[in-house]
Structure formats: C-alpha cells, structure tokens
C-alpha positions, -999 to 999 in steps of 0.1 A, spaced: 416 128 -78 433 105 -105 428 103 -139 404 74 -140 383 82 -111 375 118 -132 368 101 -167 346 75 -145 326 102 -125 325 127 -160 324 98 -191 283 97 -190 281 138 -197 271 151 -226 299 164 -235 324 136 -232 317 99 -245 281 108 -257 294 134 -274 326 117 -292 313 85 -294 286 93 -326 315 113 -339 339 87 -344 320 55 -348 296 68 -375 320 70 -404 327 36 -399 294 25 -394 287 41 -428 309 21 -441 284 -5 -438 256 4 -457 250 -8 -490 232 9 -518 223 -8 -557 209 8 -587 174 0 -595 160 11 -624 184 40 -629 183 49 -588 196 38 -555 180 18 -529 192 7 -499 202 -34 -494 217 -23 -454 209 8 -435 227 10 -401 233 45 -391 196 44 -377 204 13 -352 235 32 -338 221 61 -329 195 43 -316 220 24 -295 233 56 -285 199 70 -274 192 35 -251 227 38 -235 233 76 -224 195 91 -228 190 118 -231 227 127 -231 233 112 -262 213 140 -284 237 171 -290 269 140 -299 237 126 -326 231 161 -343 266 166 -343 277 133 -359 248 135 -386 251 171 -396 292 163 -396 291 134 -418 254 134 -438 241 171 -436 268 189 -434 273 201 -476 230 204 -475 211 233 -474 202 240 -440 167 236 -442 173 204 -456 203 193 -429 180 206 -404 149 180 -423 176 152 -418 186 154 -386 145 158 -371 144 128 -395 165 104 -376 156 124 -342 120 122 -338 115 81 -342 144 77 -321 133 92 -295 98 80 -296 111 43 -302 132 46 -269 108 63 -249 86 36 -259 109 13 -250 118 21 -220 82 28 -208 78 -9 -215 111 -24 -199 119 4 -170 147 -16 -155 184 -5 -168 197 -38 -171 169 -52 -193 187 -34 -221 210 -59 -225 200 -81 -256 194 -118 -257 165 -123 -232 135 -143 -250 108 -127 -234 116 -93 -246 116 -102 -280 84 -86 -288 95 -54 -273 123 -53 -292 114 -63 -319 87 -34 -322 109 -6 -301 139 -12 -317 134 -23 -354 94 -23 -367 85 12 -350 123 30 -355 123 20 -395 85 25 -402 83 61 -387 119 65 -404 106 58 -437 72 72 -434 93 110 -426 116 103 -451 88 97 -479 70 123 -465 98 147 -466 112 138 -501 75 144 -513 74 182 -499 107 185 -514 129 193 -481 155 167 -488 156 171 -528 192 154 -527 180 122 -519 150 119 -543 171 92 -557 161 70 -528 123 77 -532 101 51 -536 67 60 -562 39 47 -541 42 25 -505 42 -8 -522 63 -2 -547 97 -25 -547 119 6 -541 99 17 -512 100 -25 -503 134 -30 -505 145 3 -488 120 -3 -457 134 -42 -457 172 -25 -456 163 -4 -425 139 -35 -404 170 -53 -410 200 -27 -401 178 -21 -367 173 -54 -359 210 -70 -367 228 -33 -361 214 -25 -329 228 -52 -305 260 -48 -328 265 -10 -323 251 -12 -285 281 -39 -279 309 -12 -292 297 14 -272 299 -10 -241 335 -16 -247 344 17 -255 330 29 -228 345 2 -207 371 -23 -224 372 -47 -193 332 -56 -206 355 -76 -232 362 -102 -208 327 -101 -193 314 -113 -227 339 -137 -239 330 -153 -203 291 -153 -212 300 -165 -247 319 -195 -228 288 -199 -205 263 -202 -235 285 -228 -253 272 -259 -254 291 -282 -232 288 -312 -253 305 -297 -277 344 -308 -294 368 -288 -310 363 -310 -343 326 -297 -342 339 -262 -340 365 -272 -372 340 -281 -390 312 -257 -382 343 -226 -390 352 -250 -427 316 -248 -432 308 -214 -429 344 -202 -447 340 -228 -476 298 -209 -487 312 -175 -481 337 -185 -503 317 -197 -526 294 -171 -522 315 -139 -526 336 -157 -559 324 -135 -591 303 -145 -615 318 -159 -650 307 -189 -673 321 -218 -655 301 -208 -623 277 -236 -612 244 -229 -592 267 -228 -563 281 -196 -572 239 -179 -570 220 -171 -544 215 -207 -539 243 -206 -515 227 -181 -497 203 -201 -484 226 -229 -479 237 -203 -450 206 -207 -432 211 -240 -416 249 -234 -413 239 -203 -388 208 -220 -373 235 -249 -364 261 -226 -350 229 -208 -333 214 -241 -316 253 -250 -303 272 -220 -299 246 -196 -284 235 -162 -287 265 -140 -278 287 -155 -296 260 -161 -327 249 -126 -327 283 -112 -331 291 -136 -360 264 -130 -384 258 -95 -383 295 -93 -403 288 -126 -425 254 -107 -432 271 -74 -439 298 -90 -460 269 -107 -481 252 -77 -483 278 -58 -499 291 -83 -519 252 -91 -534 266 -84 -567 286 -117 -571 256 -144 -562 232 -115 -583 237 -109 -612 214 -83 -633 195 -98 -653 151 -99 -671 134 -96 -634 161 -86 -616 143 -64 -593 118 -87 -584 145 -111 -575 166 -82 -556 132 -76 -533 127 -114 -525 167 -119 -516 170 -87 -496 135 -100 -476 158 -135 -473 185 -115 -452 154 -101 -425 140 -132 -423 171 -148 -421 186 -129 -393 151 -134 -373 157 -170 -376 189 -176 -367 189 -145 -338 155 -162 -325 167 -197 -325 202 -188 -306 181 -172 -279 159 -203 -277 189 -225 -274 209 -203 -250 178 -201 -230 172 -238 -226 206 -246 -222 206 -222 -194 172 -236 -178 186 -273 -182 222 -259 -157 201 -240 -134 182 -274 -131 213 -293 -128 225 -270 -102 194 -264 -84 195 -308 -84 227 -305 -64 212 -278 -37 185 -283 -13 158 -258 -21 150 -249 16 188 -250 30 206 -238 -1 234 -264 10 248 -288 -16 229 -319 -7 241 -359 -10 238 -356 -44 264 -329 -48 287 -349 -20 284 -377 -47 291 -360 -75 324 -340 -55 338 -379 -48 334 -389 -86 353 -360 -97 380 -366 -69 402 -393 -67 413 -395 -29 387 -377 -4 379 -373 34 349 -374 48 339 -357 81 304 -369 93 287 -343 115 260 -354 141 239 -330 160 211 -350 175 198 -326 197 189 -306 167 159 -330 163 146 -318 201 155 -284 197 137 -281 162 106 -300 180 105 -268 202 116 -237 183 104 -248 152 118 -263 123 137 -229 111 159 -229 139 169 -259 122 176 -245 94 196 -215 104 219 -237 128 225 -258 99 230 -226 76 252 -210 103 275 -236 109 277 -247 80 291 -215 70 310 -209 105 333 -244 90 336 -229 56 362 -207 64 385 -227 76 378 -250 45 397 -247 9 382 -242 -26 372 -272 -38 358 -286 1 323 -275 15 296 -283 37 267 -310 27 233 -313 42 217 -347 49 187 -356 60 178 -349 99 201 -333 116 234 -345 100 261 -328 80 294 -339 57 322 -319 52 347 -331 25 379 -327 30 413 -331 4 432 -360 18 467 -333 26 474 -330 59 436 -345 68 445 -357 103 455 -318 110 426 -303 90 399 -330 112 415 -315 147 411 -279 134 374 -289 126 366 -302 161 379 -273 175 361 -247 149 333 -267 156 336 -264 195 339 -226 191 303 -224 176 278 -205 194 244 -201 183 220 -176 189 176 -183 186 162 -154 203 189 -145 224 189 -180 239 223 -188 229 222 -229 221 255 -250 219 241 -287 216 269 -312 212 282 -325 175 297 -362 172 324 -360 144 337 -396 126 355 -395 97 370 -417 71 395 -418 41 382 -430 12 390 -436 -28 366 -426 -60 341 -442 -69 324 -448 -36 296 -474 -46 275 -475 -15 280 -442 -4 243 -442 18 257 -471 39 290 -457 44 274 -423 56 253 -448 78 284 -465 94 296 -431 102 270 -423 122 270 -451 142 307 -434 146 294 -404 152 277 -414 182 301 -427 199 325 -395 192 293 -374 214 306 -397 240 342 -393 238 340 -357 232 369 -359 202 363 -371 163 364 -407 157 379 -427 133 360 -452 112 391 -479 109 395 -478 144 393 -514 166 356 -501 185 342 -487 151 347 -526 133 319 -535 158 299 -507 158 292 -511 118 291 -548 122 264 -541 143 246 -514 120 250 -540 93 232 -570 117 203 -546 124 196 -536 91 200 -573 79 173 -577 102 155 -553 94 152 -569 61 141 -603 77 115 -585 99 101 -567 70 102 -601 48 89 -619 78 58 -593 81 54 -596 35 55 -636 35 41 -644 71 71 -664 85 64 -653 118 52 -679 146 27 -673 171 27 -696 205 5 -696 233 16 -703 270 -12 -710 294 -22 -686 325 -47 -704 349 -63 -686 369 -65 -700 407 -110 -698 406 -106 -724 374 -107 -698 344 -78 -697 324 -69 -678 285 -33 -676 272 -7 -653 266 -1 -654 225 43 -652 220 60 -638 191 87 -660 172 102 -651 138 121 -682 116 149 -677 95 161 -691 63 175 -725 79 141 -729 94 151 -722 133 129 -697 157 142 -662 167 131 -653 203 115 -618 205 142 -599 226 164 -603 190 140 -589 168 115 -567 187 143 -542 194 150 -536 158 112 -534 152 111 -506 173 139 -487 163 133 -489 124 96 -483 129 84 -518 125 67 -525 158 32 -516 151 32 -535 120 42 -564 139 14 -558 164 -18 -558 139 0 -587 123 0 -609 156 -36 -597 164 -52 -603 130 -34 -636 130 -50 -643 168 -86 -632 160 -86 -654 126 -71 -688 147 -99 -675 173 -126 -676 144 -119 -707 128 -114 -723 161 -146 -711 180 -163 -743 180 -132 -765 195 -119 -736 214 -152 -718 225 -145 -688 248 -109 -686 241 -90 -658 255 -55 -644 243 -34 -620 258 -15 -597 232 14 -577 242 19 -541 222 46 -521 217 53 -487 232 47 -470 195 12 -491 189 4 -474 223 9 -437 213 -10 -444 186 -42 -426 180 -56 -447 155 -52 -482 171 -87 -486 191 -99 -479 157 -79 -504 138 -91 -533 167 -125 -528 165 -129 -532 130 -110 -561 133 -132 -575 164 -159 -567 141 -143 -584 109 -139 -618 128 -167 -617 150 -149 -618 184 -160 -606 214 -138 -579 234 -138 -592 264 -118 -624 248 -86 -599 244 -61 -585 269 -36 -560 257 -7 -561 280 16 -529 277 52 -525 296 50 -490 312 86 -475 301 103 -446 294 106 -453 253 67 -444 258 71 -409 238 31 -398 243 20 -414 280 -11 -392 278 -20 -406 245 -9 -439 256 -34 -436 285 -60 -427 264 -53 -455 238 -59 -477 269 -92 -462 280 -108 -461 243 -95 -503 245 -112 -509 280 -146 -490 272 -150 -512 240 -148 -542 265 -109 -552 260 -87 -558 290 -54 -538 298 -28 -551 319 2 -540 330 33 -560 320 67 -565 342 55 -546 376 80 -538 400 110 -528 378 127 -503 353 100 -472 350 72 -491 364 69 -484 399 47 -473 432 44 -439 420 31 -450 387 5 -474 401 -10 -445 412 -22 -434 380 -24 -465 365 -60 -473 355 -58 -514 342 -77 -545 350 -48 -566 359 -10 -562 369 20 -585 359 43 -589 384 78 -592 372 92 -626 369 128 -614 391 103 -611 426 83 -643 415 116 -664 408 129 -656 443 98 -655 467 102 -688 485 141 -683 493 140 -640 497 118 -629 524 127 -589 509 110 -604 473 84 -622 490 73 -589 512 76 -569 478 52 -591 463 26 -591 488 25 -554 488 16 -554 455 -10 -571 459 -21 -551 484 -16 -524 466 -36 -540 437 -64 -548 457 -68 -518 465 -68 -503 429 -95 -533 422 -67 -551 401 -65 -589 394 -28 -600 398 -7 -620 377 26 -639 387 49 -648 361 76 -670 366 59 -697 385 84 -728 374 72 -752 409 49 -763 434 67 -736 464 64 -712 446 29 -716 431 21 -724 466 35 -693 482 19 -671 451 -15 -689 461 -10 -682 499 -5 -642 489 -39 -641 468 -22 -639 435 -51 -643 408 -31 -659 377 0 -679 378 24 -684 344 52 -703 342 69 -731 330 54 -751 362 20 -744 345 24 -748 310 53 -743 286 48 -720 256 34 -741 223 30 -730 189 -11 -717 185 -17 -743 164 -14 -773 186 -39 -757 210 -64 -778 188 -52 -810 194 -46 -803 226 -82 -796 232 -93 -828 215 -71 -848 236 -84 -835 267 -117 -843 255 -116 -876 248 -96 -881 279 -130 -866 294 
C-alpha cells in the first residue's frame, strides 16, 4: 500500500488531520481577533476561534473533539488553573456541539455543508452564527459571574444590554458568520489541495459573463484606493474621507463586486478586507466624547455589512445560475435530452465552415404508432449515442421534429467521416422487447458556410434528399445533378402551398359546374374546383389538390367548395329551384369524424335540402381510416345526402371492393367509357358493371361521354347518367343563371 492510499484511508481519524489540523491553524487564526479598550477593559471587535472549531466540528464530527481540546487548552488554557482551563474548553464545547447537531438534524445530506446555497440561509444563519455566539456568550457571562474564568473578567459585560456585552456578542455573530465559510474552506484544501482548482473553477462559473477586464481594473482600483484611504492614520490634514465615512463607502464597492463577481470568489475577498478593517479600526476611529457609543454602532456596521454583501452574492450567483441552466435547458429538448435545432443553430454561428448530415428514419413514425411513442424516444436516444462515438468534440447529434436527426460534422476529411457514418449507422441494431427493429435511415448531407439564414428550409431540402438516399441505399449529396430538382420541387410545393392557403384566406378559388343528365330527363351537376393565380389564369385541380393533401389542406378546401355551393344554391333557389350539385371530397375529409357534423349545420344554415347533395369519394389506398371513412358515408346517406363512388374500375377501386361498397351511385372511369365503341374488352368491362351495379341497387354514371356512339352505346348498356364534353362542357357556377334564363325565354 503506498503512501497516499494510507493518508487517504487514515486522514479522517482522530488522530491524524482532526487532530493536527486545530493545532496548527489556531495560532493563526488568533491572529485574527481583535480586542479595544473600553472604559479601561477589553472587548472584542472580531472573534473567530469559535467559527473554526465549529468548522472543524461540521467537517470531521465527531472526530474533531480530542484535536479541539487539545488546540484550546494548548494555546488559550494552557497557563489557567485547571478548573478554569477545564470552564474554557466546556465553554467552546457545549454550543458547538449543540449548534452542529442542530445543524445537521436540519440539513442531513453531507454535501449540503458546502456554503453558498440560498435556501439554507436560515439554517445557517441560526446553526452556525445566532445559536453558536448566543449560547457562547450566555456560558461565558455566566461563568465569569461564578468566578470560574477570573482571568478574563476583563471581557465581562455589567448587565445583557450593556455596550460591552453589545459589542462583544456583535464580534462573535460576526466571526461565525464571516469566519465559518472561511476556516471551513482551509480545512478543505488542507485536507485535499487539488479542491484549489475545484474552486477557482466555480469561482470562474459564478462570474458574470458579461463582464471585461476593465470592469475588474476598476472594481480592484476601487476597492484598493478606500482601503487605502481607510487604513491611512489620523492627523490634522485628514478630511472626512479618512473616518468611518469610508467605511460605508465599502458597502456598495462589495455589493458591486457581489452582484458581478459571485459568491465564491466574494466570500473569500471580504472576510480579509473585513479583518483588515477590523484591526485597523483605530485609524477611521479615533477616541474621542461618545466614543463608545460610536464603537457599538460601527462594529454592528461590519455584521450588517457582511449580511449584505454575503446575501446579495448568493442572490446574484443564484440567478445567474438559474438564467444558464435556462439557457442550456433552451438548447436541449426536455423529453429527449438531445440538443435540439436551436443548439444546431447556435453550433453553425459559432463555426465558420460545417457539414451537415440529415438523418431520416420514416419508419420511426409507424413504429412509434405501434409500440408507443417511447420507443421513439429510446431509438432516437440510442442511436443518437451509437454515432457519438465515432464523432469529435465539438460535433454531436440534434433532434428534429418527427422522426429526423442532424449530425454536424467539421468540414476535415467530411467525405471520409459521412461514409464512416453510413456504415456506423448500418451497424445499428435496436432492441424493443426483444423484437430487434432495424428500419432504414436516408442520409443527405451538405457543406455549408456560417451564418446559415434559412436554416429550416435548408433542413427541408435535405430531406427531400434524404428520401431519395432510402432508395439508393448510400448518403446523398445535396449539390448533386438529381437533388437541384428535387429542392426545386420542394420549393414549387411550398410556393403553393402558400397560394392554396391565400387562395382559401381571400377566396380566389373558382367553382364550375359540368352538367350530368340523366337518361329518364333529371339532371344536377358536378361542382369543379379551379384556383387563379396572380396573372389571373385557372389552375386545374390535379396541380393543386395534390399539395392540399400532403400539407394538410384538403379538408379546408372541401368545406370551402361546399359552403360556397350551398350559398350559390340559396340565393339561386328561385331561378335554379331543385338544383342538385355533386361535390367531390378528399380522402382526409372522409376519415374525418366530425364532417357529417360540419354538413348538416351547414344544410341547416342555408336551408338546403340533403337530398340536393352527392358526395362523390375516390376509393384509394391514401384512405388512412376506411372504417371511419365508411362510417362518414353512412352518417351522410341517413341524413338524406347521396354517396357515389368516383373513378370505378381502376387503381384500388375494384370487384372485390364493390362488395363492401354501400353507395347510391357508381362512376365509371372515363379510360373504359373513352374506348367502348372501338374495344369490345372495355365495352364487356362496362356492362359488367352495370350488372354488377344493378345488382347492389346502384344508379350508374359514365364519364367521358364526348359523342353520339358512345352516348349511344352507354344508353344501349342501361347506364343511368352520362358526363362528358358531348353533354355539356364545364362552366363557371355563376353562368348557370343566365343560362337558365336563356332557356326560359327560349321556352
């Protein structure tokens, strides 16, 4: 066993450090105090051989006792008579222990000892200055008065409220509450020097950042130039400056140092500038006619002082460090605990050249759908930490929204560093409940220069990138040939996006209506969606729709088209009685629960009938919920509505759905209708779906009907509607008016 390890396992026994420490620091400490005549005797200005060996007592316990008599029978007791060494030492014993038994009944935990921590201010306060120094003094009076420490009767006080008794008590609230933090410090470094370092780097921490060496000049010229003055004797040129004037010209000195420079490094400064002007009191104090009363209120100046300025460093320190954690707790994701894209932001400011690694994992989304959204979580936990080691200092992993990740990179050697990343990445595994899970991640990347101004559109570009790397199976470059088009694209669509949503806010969309005539002489019409753009031209649905429905816009664009039909249907009822509009929805109006609700308030809001609507639905796989789309379609058809199926025959709408299909009418897709008079296959397609739809009690529609053939041939197979531009071209809603009128006067 070495050295070291022995004085480590044997340096908290009672007879090593506890036992030394006391021994050798207590001379020194001594050194300290400061005594002044009064009236012909002593009393004490600064008392701090209490606060060490109260220090003592908090750091070693109990272990600390036989070093403490030692040390005050070596240097205070030891030329008394014993009774009266033996009065002495019970003297300092008996509140000391009470005060840290106290103490530590109040604040168990070991590491609560250390000082600075607002919220045990009270306890310390009380435990290590107010109890410790009343019960001190209340022995020592007590003592003195039964005559068991007859040498010190020159530190008696007459009665409790005399000054002497004043000034002595203010001498020890002060030595415990400056002393103790002081003389708990040295026995932390003597007992282990590397703490040093420890508390220069808390000192650092507690700094204020904002501050500039010229603020610390000055601060240092400012304290050295009123000590100066301060400490300089009295004679007959002194000016008030040279008084206890400038004592209290300290105050705001300290409290600025205390609101800037925090409470470590604070709390070891003025405990010696208080010292110093304690021992020096003579040359701001002259004696003089009511020099007592004066000595009393200066030496409560130095208590109250040292509360202030302690206090206010803790309060400062304290919000300071509230105001980082909130800063750093800004740059982390509270239910990750990754740096999020605010952290990614600030990591590009504060770099001039970067690489940026996008990570997409969208297989996540289905997997979190189904094992729950901490899954999620720990796959993005996991691998985030799985890439970290391969990563240097300064680069980490950043969560995004979804199921996305960024990894910055240092631009050295990127090209290299991005393969290792696909293949670290590739070696994941991930474990949910011993289902091991290895969904596929799409990496793009891109080199890039601080600042990065539109950071959120660049992290959108590489996932469009990012997608195509799922397909190519290897990262993907953002200035590659293919990725120009792909962001061109991104940027079209959200452009778009942007005229949809202004289109929906200012009503520039168009309605039309294209006439379906039905072969026993009814007829209604099918209502068609335009948008116009800033040059005043129409946008045809299969632009705009698309984008809708992927940014979430399509059922917005539905209740706008039907409020807009049932309004033109109420202020037209009298020209247009009985009109009758087809409306198609989208996929996501469908699935949703809350849509039968939303149409019959509007039925009821315009005063339409139900049976003047048809909802026509394309049955396809982007239908998320087909239960609840089924249902939405029920609710629709017992309130009176129509449903009819749009686009029969192709894509997911087949035989084996007509099955379940429950509709009043079925659309038959233009491709069979186009071709029925020259293909005999299209033709015998048709007419088994209207078989087939007879059967299911369903009227049938045939779209596409552009002559007389093929109206002919659609008539011949029992078809119940015909559409087409053979019937009627599509004309904005608004001429349907005029159109009416005509056809009555031509009546």
């Amino acid at each position: 066993m070495s050295l070291y390890t022995r004085y480590k396992k044997y340096r908290d026994k009672w007879w090593a450090l506890p036992l030394f420490i006391p021994v050798l620091l207590l001379p020194a400490i001594n050194i300290a105090n400061t005594y002044t005549p009064l009236d012909g005797r002593d009393v004490a200005l600064y008392y701090l051989p209490l606060a060490l060996m109260l220090s003592l007592m908090l750091f070693f316990g109990w272990a600390a006792l036989p070093g403490m008599i030692f040390a005050i029978w070596l240097h205070i007791t030891r030329h008394m008579p014993p009774v009266e060494s033996i009065g002495v030492i019970f003297n300092f014993l008996i509140p000391i222990i009470l005060s840290w038994g106290g103490y530590r009944a109040c604040v168990p935990q070991r590491y609560m000892v250390s000082h600075g921590t607002v919220r045990l201010m009270a306890q310390r306060v009380f435990w290590q200055m107010f109890f410790p120094a009343t019960l001190f003094l209340v022995l020592f009076q007590f003592a003195v008065y039964l005559g068991l420490q007859s040498s010190r009767l020159a530190l008696e006080g007459v009665s409790p409220l005399s000054l002497r008794t004043i000034i002595n008590y203010q001498a020890l609230l002060v030595g415990c509450f400056t002393g103790v933090p002081l003389c708990y410090l040295l026995i932390r470094l003597i007992r282990h020097p590397r703490h040093l370092r420890s508390y220069i780097s808390q000192m650092r921490r507690q700094v204020d950042p904002k501050i500039r060496w010229p603020e610390g000049i000055l601060w240092w010229v400012a304290l050295v130039a009123l000590l100066m003055l301060l400490l300089r004797p009295i004679s007959e040129n002194s000016s008030i400056f040279s008084t206890n004037y400038t004592l209290s010209l300290l105050l705001p000195v300290m409290l600025w140092g205390s609101m800037r420079f925090g409470y470590r490094f604070m709390s070891l400064i003025w405990t010696p500038v208080l010292i110093v002007s304690i021992h020096f009191h003579d040359r701001y104090l002259p004696v003089y006619p009511g020099y007592s009363n004066q000595l009393a209120i200066t030496s409560s100046s130095y208590l109250v002082f040292s509360f202030i300025v302690v206090y206010m460093a803790m309060l400062s320190t304290r919000q300071r460090m509230i105001h980082q954690r909130a800063r750093r707790m800004a740059y982390l994701d509270p239910v990750v605990h990754m740096p999020n894209l605010r952290a990614l932001n600030r990591a590009l400011t504060t770099t001039p050249w970067s690489v940026l690694c996008f990570l997409r994992v969208p297989e996540l989304e289905v997997l979190g759908r189904h094992y729950g959204v901490l899954m999620r979580i720990q796959y993005k936990q996991r691998l985030g930490g799985w890439l970290k080691t391969i990563l240097l200092d300064d680069e980490d992993v950043y969560l995004l929204s979804g199921h996305d990740l960024v990894v910055r990179l240092n631009t050295e050697g990127y090209q290299r560093r991005i393969n290792a990343l696909d293949a670290r990445t590739k070696q994941f595994r991930f474990d949910w409940d011993g289902i091991p899970l290895q969904p596929p991640v799409g990496i793009s990347y891109c080199y890039v220069r601080s600042p990065v101004t539109h950071l959120s559109l660049l992290l959108g570009e590489l996932g469009t990138i990012a997608d195509l790397s799922l397909s190519t199976s290897h990262p993907e470059s953002l200035e590659r040939r293919g990725a120009m088009h792909l962001q061109q694209g991104l940027k079209d669509k959200v452009a778009l996006m942007n005229q949809i949503q202004q289109a929906l806010e200012q009503n520039l969309f168009r309605l039309m209506a294209q006439p379906i005539v039905g072969v026993r002489g009814d007829s209604y019409y099918e209502i068609l969606l335009r948008m116009e753009n800033a040059d005043g031209q129409l946008i045809a649905p299969e632009v705009f729709l698309p984008v809708a429905q992927e940014f979430g816009l399509s059922s917005r664009v539905d209740l706008w088209v039907l409020e807009k039909s049932l309004d033109f249907m109420n202020r037209n009822r009298v020209a247009l009685p009985g009109l009758r509009f087809s409306l198609n929805i989208s996929p996501s109006t469908a699935c949703g629960a809350d849509f039968p609700n939303a149409v019959l308030k509007l039925l009821e809001k315009y005063a339409i009938e139900p049976w003047q609507l048809i909802f026509e639905l394309t049955e396809s796989q982007s239908i998320t919920h087909p239960e609840q789309a089924r249902q939405t379609m029920g609710y629709l058809q017992q309130m009176g509505c129509w449903v009819a199926i749009d686009d029969f025959g192709t894509g997911y709408a087949s035989y084996a759905r007509l099955k379940d299909v429950d509709a009043d009418m079925l659309k038959i897709d233009g491709s069979f209708i186009r071709n029925i008079v020259s293909s005999s296959l299209d033709y015998q397609i048709v007419a088994s779906i209207c078989q087939l739809a007879r059967m299911k009690k369903m009227q049938v529609v045939a779209e596409f009907v552009e002559n007389d053939e093929i109206r002919d041939a659609a008539l011949s197979l029992g078809i119940d509607y015909l559409q087409g531009y053979g019937i009627g071209k599509p004309d904005l809603l608004e001429n349907l008016v005029a159109s009416a009128q005509e056809e009555a006067d031509v009546a």
